[in-house]
C-alpha positions as CSV (number, residue, x, y, z in Angstrom):
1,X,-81.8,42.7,20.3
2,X,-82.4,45.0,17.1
3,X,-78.6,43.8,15.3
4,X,-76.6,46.5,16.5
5,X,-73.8,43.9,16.6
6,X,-74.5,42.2,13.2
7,X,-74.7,45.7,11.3
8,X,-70.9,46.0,12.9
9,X,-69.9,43.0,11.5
10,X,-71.3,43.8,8.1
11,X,-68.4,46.8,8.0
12,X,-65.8,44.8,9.9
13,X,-65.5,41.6,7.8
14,X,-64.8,42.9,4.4
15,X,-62.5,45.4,6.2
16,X,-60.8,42.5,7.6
17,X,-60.4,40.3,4.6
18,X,-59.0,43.6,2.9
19,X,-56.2,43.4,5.0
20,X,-57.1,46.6,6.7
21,X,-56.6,46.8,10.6
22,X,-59.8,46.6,12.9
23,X,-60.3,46.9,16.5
24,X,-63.2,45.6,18.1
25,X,-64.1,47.6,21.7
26,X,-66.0,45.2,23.5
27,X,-67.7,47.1,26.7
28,X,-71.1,45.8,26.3
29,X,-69.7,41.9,26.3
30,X,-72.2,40.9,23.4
31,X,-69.5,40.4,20.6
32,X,-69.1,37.0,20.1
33,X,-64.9,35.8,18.8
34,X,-66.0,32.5,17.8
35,X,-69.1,33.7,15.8
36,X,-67.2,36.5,14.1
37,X,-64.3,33.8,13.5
38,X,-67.3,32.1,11.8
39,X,-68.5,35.0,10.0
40,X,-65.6,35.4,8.5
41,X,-62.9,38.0,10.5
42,X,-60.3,35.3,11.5
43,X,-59.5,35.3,15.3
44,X,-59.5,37.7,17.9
45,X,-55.8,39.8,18.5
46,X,-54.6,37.6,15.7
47,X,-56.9,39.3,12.2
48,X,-58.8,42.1,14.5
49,X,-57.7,43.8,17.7
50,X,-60.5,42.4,20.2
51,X,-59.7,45.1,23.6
52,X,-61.7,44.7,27.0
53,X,-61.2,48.4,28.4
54,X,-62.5,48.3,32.3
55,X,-64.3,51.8,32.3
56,X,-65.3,54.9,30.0
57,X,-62.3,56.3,30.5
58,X,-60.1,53.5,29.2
59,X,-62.1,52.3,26.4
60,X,-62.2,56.4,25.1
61,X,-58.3,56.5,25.3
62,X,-58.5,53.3,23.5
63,X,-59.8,55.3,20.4
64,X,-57.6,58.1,20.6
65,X,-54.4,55.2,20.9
66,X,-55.3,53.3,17.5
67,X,-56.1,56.4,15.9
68,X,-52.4,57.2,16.8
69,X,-51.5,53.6,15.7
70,X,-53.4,54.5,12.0
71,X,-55.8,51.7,12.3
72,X,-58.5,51.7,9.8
73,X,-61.7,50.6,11.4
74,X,-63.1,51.2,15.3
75,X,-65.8,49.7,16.8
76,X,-67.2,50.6,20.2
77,X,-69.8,48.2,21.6
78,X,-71.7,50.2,23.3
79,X,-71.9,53.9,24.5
80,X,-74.6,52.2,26.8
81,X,-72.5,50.4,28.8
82,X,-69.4,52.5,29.3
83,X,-69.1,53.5,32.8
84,X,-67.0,56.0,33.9
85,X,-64.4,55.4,37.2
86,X,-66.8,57.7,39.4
87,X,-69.4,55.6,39.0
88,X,-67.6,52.2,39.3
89,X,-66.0,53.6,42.4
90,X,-69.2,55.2,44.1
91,X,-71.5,53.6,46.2
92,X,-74.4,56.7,44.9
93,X,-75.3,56.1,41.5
94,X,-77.6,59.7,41.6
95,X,-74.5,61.5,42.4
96,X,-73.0,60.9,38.8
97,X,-75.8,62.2,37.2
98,X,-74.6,63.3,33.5
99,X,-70.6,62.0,33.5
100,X,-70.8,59.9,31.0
101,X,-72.6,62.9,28.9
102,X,-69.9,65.4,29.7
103,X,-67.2,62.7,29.3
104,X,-68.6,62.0,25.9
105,X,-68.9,65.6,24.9
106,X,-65.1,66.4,25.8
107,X,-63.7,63.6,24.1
108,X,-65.3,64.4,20.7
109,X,-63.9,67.5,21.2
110,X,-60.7,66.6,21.9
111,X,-60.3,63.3,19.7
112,X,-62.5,64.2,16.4
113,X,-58.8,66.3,14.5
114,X,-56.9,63.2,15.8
115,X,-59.4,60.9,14.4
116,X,-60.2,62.9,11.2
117,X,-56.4,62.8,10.7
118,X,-56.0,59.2,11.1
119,X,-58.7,58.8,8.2
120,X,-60.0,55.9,10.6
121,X,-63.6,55.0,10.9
122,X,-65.4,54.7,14.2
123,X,-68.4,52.8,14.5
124,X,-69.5,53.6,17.9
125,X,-73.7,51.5,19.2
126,X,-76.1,53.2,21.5
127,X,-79.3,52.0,22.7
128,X,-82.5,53.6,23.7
129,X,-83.8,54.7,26.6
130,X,-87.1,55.8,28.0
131,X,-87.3,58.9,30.2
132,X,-88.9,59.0,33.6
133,X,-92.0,61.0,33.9
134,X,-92.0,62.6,30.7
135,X,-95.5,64.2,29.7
136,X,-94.6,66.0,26.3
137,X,-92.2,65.2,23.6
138,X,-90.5,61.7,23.0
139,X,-89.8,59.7,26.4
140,X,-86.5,58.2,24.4
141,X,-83.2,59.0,25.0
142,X,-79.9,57.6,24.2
143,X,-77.0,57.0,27.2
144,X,-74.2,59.5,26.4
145,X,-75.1,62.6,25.7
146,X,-76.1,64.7,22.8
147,X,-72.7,65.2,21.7
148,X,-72.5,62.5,19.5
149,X,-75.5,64.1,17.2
150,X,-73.3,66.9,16.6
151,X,-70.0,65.0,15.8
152,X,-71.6,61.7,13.8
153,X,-71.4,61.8,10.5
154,X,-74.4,59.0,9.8
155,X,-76.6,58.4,12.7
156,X,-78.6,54.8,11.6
157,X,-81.5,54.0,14.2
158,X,-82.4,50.1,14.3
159,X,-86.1,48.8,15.6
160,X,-87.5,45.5,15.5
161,X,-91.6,45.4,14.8
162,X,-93.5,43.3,16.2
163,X,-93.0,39.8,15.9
164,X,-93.9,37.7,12.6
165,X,-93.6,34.4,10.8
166,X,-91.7,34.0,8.0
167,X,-92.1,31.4,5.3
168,X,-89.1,30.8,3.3
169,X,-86.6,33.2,5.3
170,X,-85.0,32.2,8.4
171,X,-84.4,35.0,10.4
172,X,-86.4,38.4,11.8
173,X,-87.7,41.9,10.2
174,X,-86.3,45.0,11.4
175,X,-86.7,48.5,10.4
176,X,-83.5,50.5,9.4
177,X,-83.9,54.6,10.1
178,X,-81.5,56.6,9.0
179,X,-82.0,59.7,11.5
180,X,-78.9,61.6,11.1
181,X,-76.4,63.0,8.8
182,X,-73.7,65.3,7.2
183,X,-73.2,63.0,4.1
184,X,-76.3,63.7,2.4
185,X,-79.0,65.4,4.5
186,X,-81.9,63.6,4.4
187,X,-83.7,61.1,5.7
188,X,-83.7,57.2,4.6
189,X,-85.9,54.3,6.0
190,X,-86.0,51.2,4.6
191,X,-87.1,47.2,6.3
192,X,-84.8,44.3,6.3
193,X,-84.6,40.6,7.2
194,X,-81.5,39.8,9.6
């Protein structure tokens, strides 16, 4: 766990105590109501929309519905674990090879006017993967496609070193990358303590 979560939380509180209206997608089942309460964004479908979609599918139309209703801030939790219908519904996972890729690549296409128009932020987490048999290049890939790399506008990769002791912080390093980006085009690393 690199703070994928907590780096969403950092954007969603202060949106939250602005007034603005938030909506938490929660696929990946690691967002936490009673710690974000804590953290300071109020309670669940009271402050912050907190939505349960049950595939890929669902939690994509999800975006394109509050960027319809104007909200101000979107968070998907994670690309990782959205699975489409055909793979729910099928008993062969190699037979859905590349859905959730093709899935992701048509919905930017179709949603990124509708969410540029809504002036709504999405905040959509990944994780890494390593590639089977790979001799030459990176072995790491990230569930979902490439699509995303075209259509993100900052693309921040988290990694936690190894382990080490701290002696008046509570709490874990971690290295911040910033990989990607249309904003300023260049790249940005810098090490934190979460």
């Amino acid at each position: 766990d690199v703070g994928k979560t907590t780096i969403c939380m950092l954007y969603a509180v202060p949106a939250v105590q602005r007034g603005q209206k938030v909506a938490v997608i929660n696929r990946e089942a690691r967002w936490n109501p009673a710690y974000a309460e804590r953290s300071g964004m109020g309670k669940p479908n009271k402050d912050y929309l907190l939505l349960y979609p049950e595939s890929a599918e669902a939690a994509l139309e999800c975006i394109r519905s509050l960027a319809a209703h104007k909200l101000d801030l979107c968070i998907l939790e994670s690309i990782a674990a959205l699975a489409p219908m055909t793979e729910i519904m099928s008993d062969l996972p190699d037979a859905n090879v590349g859905v959730l890729a093709r899935m992701m690549s048509k919905f930017f296409r179709d949603a990124v006017m509708e969410i540029a128009a809504s002036n709504m932020a999405v905040i959509m987490t990944n994780q890494i993967r390593d590639k089977i048999g790979v001799m030459y290049g990176s072995p790491q890939i990230a569930p979902g496609g490439k699509a995303k790399d075209f259509y993100s506008e900052v693309d921040i990769q988290l990694n936690t070193p190894e382990k080490r002791e701290f002696s008046s912080v509570n709490g874990k390093e971690e290295h911040y990358e910033q990989i990607g980006t249309t904003i300023s085009g260049y790249t940005k690393k810098s090490v934190g303590i979460n």
